[in-house]
TIRO-174201 format. One record per residue (C-alpha): z, y, x; residue number from 1. Coordinates in Angstrom, 3 decimals. Example, Ala and Ser with C-alpha at 12.3 -4.5 7.8 and 13.67 -1.06 7.14 Angstrom:
2
zz,yy,xx,k
7.800,-4.500,12.300,1
7.140,-1.060,13.670,2
This chain:
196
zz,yy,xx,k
-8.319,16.697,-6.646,1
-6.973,15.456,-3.391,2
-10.161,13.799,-2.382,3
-11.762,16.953,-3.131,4
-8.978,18.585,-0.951,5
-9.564,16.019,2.335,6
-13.612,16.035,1.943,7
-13.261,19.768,2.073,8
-10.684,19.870,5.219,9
-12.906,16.875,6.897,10
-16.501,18.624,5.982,11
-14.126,22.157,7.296,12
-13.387,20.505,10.674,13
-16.708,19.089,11.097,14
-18.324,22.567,10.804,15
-15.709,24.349,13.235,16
-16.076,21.864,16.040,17
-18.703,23.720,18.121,18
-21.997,22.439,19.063,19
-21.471,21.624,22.252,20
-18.467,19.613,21.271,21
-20.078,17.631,18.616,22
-22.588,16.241,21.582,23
-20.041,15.196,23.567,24
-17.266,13.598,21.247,25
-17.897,10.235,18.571,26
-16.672,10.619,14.809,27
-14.975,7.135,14.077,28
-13.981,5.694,10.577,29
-10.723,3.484,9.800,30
-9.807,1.609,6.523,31
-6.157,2.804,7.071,32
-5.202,0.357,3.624,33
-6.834,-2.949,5.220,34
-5.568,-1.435,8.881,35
-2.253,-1.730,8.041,36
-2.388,-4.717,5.408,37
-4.320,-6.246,8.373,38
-1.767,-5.854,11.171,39
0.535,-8.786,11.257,40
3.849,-6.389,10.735,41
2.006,-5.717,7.423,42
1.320,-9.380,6.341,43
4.974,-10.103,6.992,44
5.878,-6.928,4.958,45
3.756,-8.174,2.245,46
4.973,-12.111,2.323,47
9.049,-10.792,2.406,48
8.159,-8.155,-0.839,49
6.486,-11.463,-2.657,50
9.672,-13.234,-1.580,51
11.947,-10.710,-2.920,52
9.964,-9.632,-6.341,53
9.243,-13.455,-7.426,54
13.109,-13.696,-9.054,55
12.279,-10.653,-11.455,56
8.542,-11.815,-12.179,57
9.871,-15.560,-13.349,58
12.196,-13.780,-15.382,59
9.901,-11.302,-16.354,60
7.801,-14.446,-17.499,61
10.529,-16.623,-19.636,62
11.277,-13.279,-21.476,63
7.141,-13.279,-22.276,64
7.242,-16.848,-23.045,65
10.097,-16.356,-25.607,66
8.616,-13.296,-27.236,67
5.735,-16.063,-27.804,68
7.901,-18.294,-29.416,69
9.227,-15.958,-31.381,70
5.628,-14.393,-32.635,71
4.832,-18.548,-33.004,72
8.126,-19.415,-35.418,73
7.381,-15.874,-37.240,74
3.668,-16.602,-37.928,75
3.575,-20.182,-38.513,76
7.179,-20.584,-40.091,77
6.946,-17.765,-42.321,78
6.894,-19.055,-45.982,79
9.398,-21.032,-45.303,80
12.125,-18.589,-43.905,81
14.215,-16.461,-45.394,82
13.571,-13.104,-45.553,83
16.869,-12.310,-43.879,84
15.806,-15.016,-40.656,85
12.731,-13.216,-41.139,86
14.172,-9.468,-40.296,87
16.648,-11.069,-37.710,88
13.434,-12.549,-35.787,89
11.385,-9.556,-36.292,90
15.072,-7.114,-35.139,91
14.839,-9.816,-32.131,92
11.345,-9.950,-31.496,93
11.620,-5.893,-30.642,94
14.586,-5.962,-28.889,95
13.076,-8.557,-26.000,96
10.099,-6.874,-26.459,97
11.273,-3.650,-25.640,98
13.717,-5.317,-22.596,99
10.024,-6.463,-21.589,100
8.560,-3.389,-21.212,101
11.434,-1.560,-19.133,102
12.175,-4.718,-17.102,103
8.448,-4.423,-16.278,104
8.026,-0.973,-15.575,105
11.951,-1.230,-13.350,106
10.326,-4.052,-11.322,107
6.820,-1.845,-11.125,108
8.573,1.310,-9.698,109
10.632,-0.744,-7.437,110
8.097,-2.365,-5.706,111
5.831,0.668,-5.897,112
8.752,2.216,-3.734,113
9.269,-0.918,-1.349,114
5.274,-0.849,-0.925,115
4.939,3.352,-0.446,116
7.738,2.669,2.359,117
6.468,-0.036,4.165,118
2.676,2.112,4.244,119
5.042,4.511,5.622,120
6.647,3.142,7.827,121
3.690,0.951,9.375,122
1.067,3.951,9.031,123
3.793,6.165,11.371,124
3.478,3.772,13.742,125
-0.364,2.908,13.287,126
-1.339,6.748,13.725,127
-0.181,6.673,17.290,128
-2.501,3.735,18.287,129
-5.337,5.733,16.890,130
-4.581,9.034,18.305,131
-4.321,7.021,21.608,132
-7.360,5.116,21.248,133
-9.341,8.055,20.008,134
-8.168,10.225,22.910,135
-8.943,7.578,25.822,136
-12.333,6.811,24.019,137
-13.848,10.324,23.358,138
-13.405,10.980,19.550,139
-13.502,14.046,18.200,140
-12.659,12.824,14.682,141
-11.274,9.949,13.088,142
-11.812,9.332,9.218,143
-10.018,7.175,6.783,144
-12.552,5.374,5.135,145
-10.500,4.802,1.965,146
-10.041,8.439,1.726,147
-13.247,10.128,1.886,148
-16.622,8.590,0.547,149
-18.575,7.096,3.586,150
-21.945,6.945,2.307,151
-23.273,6.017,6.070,152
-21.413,4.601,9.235,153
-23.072,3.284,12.266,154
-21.763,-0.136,13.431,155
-19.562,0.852,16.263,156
-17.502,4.011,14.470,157
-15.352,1.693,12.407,158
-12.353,1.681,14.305,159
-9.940,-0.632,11.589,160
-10.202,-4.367,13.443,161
-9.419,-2.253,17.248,162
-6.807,-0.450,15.925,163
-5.259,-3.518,14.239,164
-5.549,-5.507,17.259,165
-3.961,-2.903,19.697,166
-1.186,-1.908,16.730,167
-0.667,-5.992,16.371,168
-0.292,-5.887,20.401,169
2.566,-3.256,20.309,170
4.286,-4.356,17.196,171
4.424,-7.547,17.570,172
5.185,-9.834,14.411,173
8.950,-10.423,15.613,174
9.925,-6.591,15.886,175
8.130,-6.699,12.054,176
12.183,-6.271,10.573,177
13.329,-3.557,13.085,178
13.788,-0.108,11.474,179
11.077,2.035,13.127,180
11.839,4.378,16.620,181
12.323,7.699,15.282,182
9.810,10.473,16.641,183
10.843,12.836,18.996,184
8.959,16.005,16.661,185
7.223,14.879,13.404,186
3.653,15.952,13.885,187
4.136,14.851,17.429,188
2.236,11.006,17.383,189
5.026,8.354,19.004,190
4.501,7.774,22.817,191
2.046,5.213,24.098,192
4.788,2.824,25.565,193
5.409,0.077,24.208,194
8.366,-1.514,22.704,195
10.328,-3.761,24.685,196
């Protein structure tokens, strides 16, 4: 449904440019998902979640490996245990099972969140460089790629590796931990200065 909604408003803002206009101005594309897992403030983003997360997936894989061992002893031992070791095992088996599956989907949401907030945060920031590049280089449109199906794209309208290099010039990897500038007006895009 929401690709339907944003081919519609993209096919709608294509038609209302006038004709004259569409001579004049370029229609550009952008992988906004590689853009900003591109930029070098995105690589760090993605090496310090990795960093954080890989406690809870190492535990997340001794409780696997001992719901193995468990399923191993139950199948391989089980003429020879008692039917009361058998229903402890079994009582244990869904217990770690079950602390599994909601350690697993905890970690999931978690880093779903962390990951929605760094987009976010770096796509705020990333949508200025392209309305500044797309103003100062006579586009009338800019498309995210990922977004809307592309089914044909002349060389020079895919903006991405531009956009990453001038977003990588103003946010340079150092600045990658500050908390982001807040806008002056929220549809307003962030000034073209850069950060000192």
């Amino acid at each position: 449904m929401k690709n339907r909604l944003t081919t519609l408003t993209v096919f709608l803002a294509i038609l209302a440019v006038p004709l004259a206009g569409r001579a004049q101005g370029k229609i550009g594309i952008i992988n906004m998902n590689a853009a900003i897992g591109s930029s070098q403030e995105g690589k760090k983003a993605v090496a310090d979640m990795q960093k954080k997360y890989q406690p809870r997936q190492q535990e997340l894989e001794r409780l696997q490996q001992e719901i193995t061992s468990i399923q191993d002893q139950l199948s391989k031992q089980t003429a020879t245990l008692s039917d009361d070791e058998q229903r402890r095992l079994t009582r244990e088996l869904e217990d770690k099972q079950k602390l599994l599956k909601r350690s697993s989907d905890d970690a999931q949401s978690d880093y779903n969140a962390d990951r929605d907030e760094v987009i976010r945060r770096i796509g705020q920031k990333m949508l200025g460089i392209i309305h500044d590049y797309a103003s100062q280089n006579g586009f009338m449109l800019v498309i995210d790629s990922a977004q809307v199906p592309i089914y044909y794209a002349a060389t020079g309208t895919d903006l991405t590796e531009e956009i990453v290099k001038r977003y990588d010039a103003a946010n340079p990897a150092a600045d990658a931990g500050a908390p982001p500038k807040p806008a002056a007006h929220p549809a307003a895009p962030p000034p073209a200065t850069k950060p000192k």
